[in-house]
C-alpha positions as CSV (number, residue, x, y, z in Angstrom):
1,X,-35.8,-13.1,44.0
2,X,-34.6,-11.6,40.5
3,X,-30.9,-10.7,41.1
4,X,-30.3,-10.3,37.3
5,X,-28.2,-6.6,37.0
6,X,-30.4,-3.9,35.6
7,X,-29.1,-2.6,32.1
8,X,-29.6,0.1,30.6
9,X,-33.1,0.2,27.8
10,X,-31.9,-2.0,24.9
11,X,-29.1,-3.9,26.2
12,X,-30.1,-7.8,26.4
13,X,-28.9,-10.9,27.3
14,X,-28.4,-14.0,24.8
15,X,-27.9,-17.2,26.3
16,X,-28.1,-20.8,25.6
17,X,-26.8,-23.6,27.6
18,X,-24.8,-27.1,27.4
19,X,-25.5,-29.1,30.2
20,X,-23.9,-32.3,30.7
21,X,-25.8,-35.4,32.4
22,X,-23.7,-38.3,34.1
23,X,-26.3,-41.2,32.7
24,X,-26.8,-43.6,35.8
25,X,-25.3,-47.0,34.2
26,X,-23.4,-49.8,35.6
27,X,-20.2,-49.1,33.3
28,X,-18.4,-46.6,31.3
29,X,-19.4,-45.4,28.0
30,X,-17.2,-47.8,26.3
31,X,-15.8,-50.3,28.4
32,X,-16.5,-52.5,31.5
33,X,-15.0,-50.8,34.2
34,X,-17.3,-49.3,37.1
35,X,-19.1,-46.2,36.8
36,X,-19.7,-44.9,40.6
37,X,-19.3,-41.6,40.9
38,X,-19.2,-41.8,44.9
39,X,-16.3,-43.4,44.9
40,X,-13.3,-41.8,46.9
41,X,-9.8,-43.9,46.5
42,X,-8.6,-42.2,43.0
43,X,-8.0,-44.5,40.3
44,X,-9.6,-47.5,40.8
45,X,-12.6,-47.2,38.8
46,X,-10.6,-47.7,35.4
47,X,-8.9,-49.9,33.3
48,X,-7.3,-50.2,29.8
49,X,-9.7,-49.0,27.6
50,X,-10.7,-45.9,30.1
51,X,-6.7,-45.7,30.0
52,X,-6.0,-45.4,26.6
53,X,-3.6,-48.3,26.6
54,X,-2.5,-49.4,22.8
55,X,-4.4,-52.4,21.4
56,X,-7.8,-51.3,23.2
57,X,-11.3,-51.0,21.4
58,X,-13.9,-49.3,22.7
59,X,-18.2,-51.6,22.9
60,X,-21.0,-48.9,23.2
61,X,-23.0,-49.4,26.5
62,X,-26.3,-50.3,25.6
63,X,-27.9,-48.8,28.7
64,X,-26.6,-45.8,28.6
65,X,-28.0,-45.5,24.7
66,X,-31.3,-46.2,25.9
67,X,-31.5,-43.8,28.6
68,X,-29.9,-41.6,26.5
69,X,-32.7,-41.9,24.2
70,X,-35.1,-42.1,26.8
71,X,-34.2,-38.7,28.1
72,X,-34.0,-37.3,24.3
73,X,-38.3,-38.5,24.3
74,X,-39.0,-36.7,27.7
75,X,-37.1,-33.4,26.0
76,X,-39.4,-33.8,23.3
77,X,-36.6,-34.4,20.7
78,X,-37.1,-36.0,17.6
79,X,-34.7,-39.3,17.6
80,X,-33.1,-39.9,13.9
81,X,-33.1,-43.2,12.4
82,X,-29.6,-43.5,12.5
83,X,-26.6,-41.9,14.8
84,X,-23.0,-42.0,15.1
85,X,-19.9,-41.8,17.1
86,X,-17.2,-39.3,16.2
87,X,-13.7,-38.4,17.5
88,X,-12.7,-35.4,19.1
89,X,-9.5,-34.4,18.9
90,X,-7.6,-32.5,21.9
91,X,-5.2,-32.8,24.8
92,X,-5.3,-32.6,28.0
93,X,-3.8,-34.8,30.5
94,X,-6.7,-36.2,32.3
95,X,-7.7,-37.7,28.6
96,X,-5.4,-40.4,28.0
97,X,-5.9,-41.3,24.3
98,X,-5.6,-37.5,23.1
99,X,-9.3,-37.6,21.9
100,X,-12.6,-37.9,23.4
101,X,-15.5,-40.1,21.6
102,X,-18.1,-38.2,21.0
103,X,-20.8,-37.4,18.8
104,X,-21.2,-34.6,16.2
105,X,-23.2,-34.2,13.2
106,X,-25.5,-37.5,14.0
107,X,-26.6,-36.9,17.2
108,X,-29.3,-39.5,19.0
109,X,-31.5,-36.5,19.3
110,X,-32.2,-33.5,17.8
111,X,-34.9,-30.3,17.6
112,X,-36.7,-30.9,21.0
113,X,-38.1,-28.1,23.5
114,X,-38.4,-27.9,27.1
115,X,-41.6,-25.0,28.7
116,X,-40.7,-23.0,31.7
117,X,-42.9,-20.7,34.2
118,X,-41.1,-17.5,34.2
119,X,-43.2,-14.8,36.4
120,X,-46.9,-16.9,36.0
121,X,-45.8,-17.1,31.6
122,X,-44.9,-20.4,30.0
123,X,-41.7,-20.1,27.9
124,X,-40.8,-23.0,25.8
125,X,-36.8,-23.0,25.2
126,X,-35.8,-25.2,22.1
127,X,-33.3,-28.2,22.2
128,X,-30.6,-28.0,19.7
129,X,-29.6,-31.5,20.1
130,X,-28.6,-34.2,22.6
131,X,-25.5,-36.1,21.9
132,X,-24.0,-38.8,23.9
133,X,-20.0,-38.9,24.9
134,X,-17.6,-40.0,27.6
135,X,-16.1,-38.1,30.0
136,X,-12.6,-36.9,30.9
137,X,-10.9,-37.6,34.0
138,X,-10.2,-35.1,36.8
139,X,-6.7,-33.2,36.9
140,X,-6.1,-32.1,40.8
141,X,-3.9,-28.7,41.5
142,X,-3.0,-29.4,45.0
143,X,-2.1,-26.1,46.5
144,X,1.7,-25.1,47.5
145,X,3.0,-27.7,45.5
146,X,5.2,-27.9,42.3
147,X,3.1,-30.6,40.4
148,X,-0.7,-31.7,39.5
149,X,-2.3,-35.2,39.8
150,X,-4.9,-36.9,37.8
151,X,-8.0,-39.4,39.0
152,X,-9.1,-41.2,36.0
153,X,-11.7,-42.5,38.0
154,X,-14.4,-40.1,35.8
155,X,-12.7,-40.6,32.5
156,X,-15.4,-42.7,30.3
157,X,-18.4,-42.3,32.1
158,X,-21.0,-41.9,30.2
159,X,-22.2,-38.6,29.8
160,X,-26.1,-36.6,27.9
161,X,-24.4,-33.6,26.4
162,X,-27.9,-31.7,25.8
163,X,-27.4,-28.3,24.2
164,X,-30.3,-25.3,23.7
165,X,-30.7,-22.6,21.4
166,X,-29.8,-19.2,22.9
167,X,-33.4,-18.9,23.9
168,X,-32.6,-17.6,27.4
169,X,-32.7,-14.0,28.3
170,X,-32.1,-14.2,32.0
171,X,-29.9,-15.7,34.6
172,X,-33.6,-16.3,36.4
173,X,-34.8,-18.3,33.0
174,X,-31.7,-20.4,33.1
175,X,-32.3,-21.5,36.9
176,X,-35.7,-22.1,35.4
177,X,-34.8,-24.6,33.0
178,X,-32.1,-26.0,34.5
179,X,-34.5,-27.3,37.8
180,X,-36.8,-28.5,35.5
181,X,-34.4,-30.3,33.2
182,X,-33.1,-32.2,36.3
183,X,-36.1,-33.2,37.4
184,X,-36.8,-34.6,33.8
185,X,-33.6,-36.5,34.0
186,X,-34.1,-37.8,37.3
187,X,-38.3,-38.9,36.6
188,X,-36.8,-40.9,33.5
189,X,-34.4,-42.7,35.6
190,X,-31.4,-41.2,33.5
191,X,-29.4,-39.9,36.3
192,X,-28.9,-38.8,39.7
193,X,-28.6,-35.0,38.2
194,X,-26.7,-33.5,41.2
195,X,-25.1,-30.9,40.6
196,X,-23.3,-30.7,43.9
197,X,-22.1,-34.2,43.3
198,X,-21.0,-33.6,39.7
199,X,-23.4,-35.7,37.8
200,X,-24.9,-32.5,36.2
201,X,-22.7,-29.9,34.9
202,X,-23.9,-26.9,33.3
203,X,-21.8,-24.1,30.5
204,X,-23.4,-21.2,29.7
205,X,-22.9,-19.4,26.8
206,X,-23.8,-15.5,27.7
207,X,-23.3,-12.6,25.0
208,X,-25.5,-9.1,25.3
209,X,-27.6,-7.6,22.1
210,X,-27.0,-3.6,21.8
211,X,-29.6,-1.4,21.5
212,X,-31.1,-1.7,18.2
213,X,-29.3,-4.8,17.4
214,X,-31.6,-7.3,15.5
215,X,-29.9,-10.6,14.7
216,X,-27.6,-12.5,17.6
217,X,-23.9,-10.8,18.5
218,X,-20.8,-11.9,16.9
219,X,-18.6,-13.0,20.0
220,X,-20.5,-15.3,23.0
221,X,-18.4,-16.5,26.4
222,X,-18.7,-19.7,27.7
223,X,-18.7,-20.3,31.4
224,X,-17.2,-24.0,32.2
225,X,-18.1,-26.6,34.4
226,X,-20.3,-25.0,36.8
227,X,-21.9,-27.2,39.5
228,X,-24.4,-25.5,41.3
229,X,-27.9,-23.3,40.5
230,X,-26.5,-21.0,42.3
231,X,-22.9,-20.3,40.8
232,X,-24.7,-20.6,37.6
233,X,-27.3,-18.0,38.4
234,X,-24.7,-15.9,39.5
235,X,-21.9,-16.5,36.7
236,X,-24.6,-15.7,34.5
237,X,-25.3,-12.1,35.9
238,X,-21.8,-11.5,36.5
239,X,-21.3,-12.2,32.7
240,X,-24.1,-9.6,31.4
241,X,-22.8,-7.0,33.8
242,X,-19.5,-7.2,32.5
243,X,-20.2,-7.6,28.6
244,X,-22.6,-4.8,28.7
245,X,-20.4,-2.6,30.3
246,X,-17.7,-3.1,27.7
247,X,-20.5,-2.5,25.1
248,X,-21.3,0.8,26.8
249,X,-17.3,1.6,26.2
250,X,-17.7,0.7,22.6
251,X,-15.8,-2.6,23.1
252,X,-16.8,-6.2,21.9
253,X,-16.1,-8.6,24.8
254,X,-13.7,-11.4,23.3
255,X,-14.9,-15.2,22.3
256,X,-12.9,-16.7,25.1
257,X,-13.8,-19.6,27.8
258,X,-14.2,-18.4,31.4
259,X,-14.3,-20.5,34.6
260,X,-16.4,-19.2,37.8
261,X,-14.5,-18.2,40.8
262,X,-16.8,-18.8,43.3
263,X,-14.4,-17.2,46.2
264,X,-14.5,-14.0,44.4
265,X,-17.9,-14.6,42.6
266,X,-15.9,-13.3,39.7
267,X,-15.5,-15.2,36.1
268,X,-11.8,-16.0,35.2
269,X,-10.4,-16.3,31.6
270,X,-8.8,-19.6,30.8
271,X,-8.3,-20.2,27.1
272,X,-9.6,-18.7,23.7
273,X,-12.8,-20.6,22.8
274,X,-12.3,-22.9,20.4
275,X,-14.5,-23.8,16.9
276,X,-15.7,-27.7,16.0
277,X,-12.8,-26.8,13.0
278,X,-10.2,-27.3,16.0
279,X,-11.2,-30.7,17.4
280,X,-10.3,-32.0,13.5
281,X,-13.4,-34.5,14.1
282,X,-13.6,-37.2,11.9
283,X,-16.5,-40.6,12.5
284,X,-15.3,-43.3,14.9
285,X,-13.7,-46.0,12.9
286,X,-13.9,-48.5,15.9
287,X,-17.5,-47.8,16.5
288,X,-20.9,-49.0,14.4
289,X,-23.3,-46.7,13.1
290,X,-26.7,-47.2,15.8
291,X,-29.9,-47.5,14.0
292,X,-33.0,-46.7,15.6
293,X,-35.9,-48.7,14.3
294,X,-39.4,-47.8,14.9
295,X,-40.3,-50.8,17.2
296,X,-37.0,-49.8,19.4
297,X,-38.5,-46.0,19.6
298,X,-41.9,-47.3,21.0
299,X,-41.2,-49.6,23.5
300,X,-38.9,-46.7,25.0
301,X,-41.6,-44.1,24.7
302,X,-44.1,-46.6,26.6
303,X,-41.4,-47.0,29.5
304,X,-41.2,-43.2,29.7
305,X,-42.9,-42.3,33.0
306,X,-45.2,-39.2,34.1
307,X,-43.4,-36.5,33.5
308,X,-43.3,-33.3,35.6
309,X,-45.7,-31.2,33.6
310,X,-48.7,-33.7,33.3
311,X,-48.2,-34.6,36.7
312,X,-48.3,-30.8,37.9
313,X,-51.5,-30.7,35.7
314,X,-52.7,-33.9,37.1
315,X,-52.4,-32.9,41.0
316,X,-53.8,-29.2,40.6
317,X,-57.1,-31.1,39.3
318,X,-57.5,-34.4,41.6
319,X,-56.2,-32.7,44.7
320,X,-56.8,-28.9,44.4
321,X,-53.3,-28.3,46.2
322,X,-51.4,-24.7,45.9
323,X,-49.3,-24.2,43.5
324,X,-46.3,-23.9,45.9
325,X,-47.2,-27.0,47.3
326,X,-47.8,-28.7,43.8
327,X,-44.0,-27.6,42.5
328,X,-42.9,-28.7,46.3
329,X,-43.6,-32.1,45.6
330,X,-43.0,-32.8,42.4
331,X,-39.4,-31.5,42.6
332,X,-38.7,-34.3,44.6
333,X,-39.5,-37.6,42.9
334,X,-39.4,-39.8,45.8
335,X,-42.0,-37.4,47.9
336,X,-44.7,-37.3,44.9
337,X,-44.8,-41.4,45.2
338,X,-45.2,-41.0,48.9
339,X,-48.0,-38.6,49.1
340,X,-50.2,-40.6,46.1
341,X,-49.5,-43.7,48.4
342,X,-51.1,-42.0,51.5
343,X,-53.8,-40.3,49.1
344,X,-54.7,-43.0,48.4
């Protein structure tokens, strides 16, 4: 069911997407502590480098590189010969060191596409880039009380930061892509991808074209942190509704970050959004440059498995099954393995 609001002739949603991808490794991004993100006593999955302690250096985790560049493959991204890590300067208290590692203008993939069905019509939505990072930790508001807690227990796991163009035009489109990019994620072995669970995380960036209006609009809002299709599909809508109704008042919307009130299924401002000029980023002096040879690139895209287009394609003409059926299965990895077993 399309629930996306009905605007007036000319008004039309622009919206790209940054999801973020907890990659399924052993250890943090840059040190050896666990990375479990089931785990429930806080703090305990951390030690001095997750902690920022003084004296600390940071050692890439080669898994999560190569399932970062694994999923980069299965996105159809081209994979430059040579990346890098870069700092990213801001504060918040559940990031202990004051900056976040990161990567900027070297990503380990870049210029990909991903095709969705929308109504019976293959889409393809490009891929701006996908850049690996670490994550922050988790700042708790309990409520009534005078005072917030932190659980570093996230902070420096190791996280697919995979950004599209704003090639979106519906809330529909973005549920679309963001099933499919899950199940991507999940056939490459990359990550769990639950969104419920908070190894997928999704930021929309919505802004609305005016009647008339050729190139993209000046301002765009960015949703944060949103963990579920659903509060995404509906953060979305709730975004277009409100920006074209300023437009219709001869407003702009501001450039600001929301968050999603899923109580009130309303969106909340938080902060002013901020430029890359503000994080003051600068390449990680503590870090090598990684260089991707040729030989590394193959034996990757040879691991890569069937992915969920070819196998769609694949079950339509051995098996002849409904479409409905077809999509049933192959949204669920483990199912499609069962069924070919008992096929066969």
């Amino acid at each position: 069911m399309n629930n996306s609001p009905q605007l007036k002739p000319g008004y039309k949603p622009v919206i790209g997407l940054e999801i973020h991808v907890q990659l399924a490794t052993q250890s943090k991004m840059f040190s050896p502590a666990p990375n479990n993100p089931q785990v429930k006593t806080p703090n305990t999955d951390i030690d001095e480098i997750v902690t920022g302690q003084p004296g600390t250096l940071p050692v890439v985790n080669e898994q999560a590189v190569r399932l970062g560049v694994m999923a980069g493959l299965a996105l159809n991204c081209q994979i430059p010969e040579y990346s890098k890590f870069d700092r990213k300067h801001y504060f918040y208290p559940d990031l202990p060191k004051g900056y976040q590692i990161s990567q900027y203008d070297e990503p380990i993939a870049e210029n990909g596409f991903l095709d969705i069905v929308v109504n019976g019509v293959v889409k393809r939505i490009r891929i701006r880039r996908a850049h690996l990072e670490e994550d922050a930790g988790k700042n708790i508001h309990p409520e009534g009380l005078p005072y917030s807690l932190v659980d570093f227990n996230r902070a420096g796991a190791p996280l697919l930061e995979i950004v599209t163009e704003p090639d979106i035009a519906s809330a529909e489109e973005a549920r679309l892509f963001l099933h499919e990019l899950r199940n991507i994620v999940r056939y490459v072995g990359a990550s769990s991808a639950d969104m419920e669970k908070g190894t997928m995380r999704c930021e929309p960036n919505i802004s609305v074209k005016m009647p008339e209006q050729a190139d993209l609009p000046n301002y765009k809002v960015e949703v944060k942190n949103i963990n579920s299709f659903k509060f995404a599909e509906a953060a979305i809508n709730y975004e277009i509704a409100r920006q074209a109704e300023l437009l219709e008042k001869g407003q702009t919307p501001k450039q600001v970050t929301m968050g999603w009130n899923e109580k009130q299924n309303v969106t909340v401002e938080q902060r002013s959004k901020e430029e890359a000029n503000d994080y003051r980023y600068f390449p990680e002096p503590d870090l090598p440059i990684l260089h991707f040879d040729k030989q590394f690139l193959e034996i990757l895209k040879n691991r890569l498995p069937e992915l969920p287009t070819a196998k769609r394609t694949r079950f339509k003409a051995e098996y002849q099954l409904p479409e409905a059926d077809i999509n049933n299965l192959v949204n669920w990895k483990e199912l499609t393995f069962f069924f070919e077993q008992a096929v066969s």
